[in-house]
C-alpha positions as CSV (number, residue, x, y, z in Angstrom):
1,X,0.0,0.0,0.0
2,X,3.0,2.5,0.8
3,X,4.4,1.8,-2.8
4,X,1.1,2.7,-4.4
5,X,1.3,5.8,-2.1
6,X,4.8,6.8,-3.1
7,X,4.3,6.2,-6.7
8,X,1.0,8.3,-6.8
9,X,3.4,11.0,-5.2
10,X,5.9,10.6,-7.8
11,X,3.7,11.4,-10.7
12,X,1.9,14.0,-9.3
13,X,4.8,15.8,-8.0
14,X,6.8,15.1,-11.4
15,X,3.8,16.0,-13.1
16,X,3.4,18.7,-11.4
17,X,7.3,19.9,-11.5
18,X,7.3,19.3,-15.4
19,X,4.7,21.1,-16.5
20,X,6.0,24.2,-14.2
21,X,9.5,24.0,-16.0
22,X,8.0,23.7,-19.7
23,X,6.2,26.8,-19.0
24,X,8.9,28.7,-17.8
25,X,10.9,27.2,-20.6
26,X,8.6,27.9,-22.9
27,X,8.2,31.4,-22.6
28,X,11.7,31.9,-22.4
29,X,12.2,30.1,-25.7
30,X,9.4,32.6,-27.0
31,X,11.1,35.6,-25.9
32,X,14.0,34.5,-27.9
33,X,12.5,33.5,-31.0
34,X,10.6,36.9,-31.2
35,X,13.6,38.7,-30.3
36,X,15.5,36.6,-33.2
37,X,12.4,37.2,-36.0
38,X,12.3,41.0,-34.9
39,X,14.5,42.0,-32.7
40,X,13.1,45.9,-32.8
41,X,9.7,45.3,-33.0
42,X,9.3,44.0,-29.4
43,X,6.6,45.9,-27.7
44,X,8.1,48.1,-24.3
45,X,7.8,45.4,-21.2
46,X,7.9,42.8,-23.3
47,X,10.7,41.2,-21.2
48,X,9.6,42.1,-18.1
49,X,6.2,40.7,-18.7
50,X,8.0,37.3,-19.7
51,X,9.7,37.4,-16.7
52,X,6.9,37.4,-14.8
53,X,5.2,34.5,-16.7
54,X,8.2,32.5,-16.0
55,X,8.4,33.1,-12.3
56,X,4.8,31.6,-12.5
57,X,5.7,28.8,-13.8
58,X,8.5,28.7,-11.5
59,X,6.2,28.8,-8.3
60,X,4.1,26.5,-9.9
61,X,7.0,23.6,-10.3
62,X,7.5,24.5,-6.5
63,X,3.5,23.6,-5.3
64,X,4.4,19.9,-7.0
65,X,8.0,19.6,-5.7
66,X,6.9,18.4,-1.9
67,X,4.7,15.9,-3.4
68,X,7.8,14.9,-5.5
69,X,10.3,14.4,-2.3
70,X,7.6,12.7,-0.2
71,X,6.9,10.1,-2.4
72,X,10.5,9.6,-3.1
73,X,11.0,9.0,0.7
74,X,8.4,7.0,0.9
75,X,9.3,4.4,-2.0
76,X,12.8,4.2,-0.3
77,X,11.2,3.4,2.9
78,X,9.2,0.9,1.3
79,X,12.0,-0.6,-0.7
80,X,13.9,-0.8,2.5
81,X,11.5,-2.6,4.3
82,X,11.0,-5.2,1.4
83,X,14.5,-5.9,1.8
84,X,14.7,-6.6,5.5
């Protein structure tokens, strides 16, 4: 039951962690590729406003890393006590 637990932690943390980083990514890989197409036609803020988006996603890989640690603890524990 505490492997079933831990896993269910895993993915949602890792789930959770992922799609935090691709946003963040993302819209750093979209601030780039606008700046490469036209690099004067930016509008004014247009990096701070990315920034911004990216901290989001930032804060939202954070909600889903606990989840992420506390099933890993809890699939060594289980793992450990399988083996004794």
């Amino acid at each position: 039951m505490k492997r079933i637990l831990a896993l269910v932690f895993i993915l949602v943390g890792a789930g959770v962690v992922g799609f935090g980083a691709y946003r963040a990514v993302s819209t750093l890989g979209g601030l780039y590729q606008n700046n490469l197409t036209d690099p004067l036609g930016q509008p004014e803020g247009a990096e701070k406003a990315a920034s911004e988006r990216m901290l989001k996603g930032v804060m939202i890989g954070a909600v889903g890393l606990p989840f992420l640690l506390t099933g890993t603890v809890l699939w060594k524990l289980s793992r450990r006590a399988k083996l004794s």
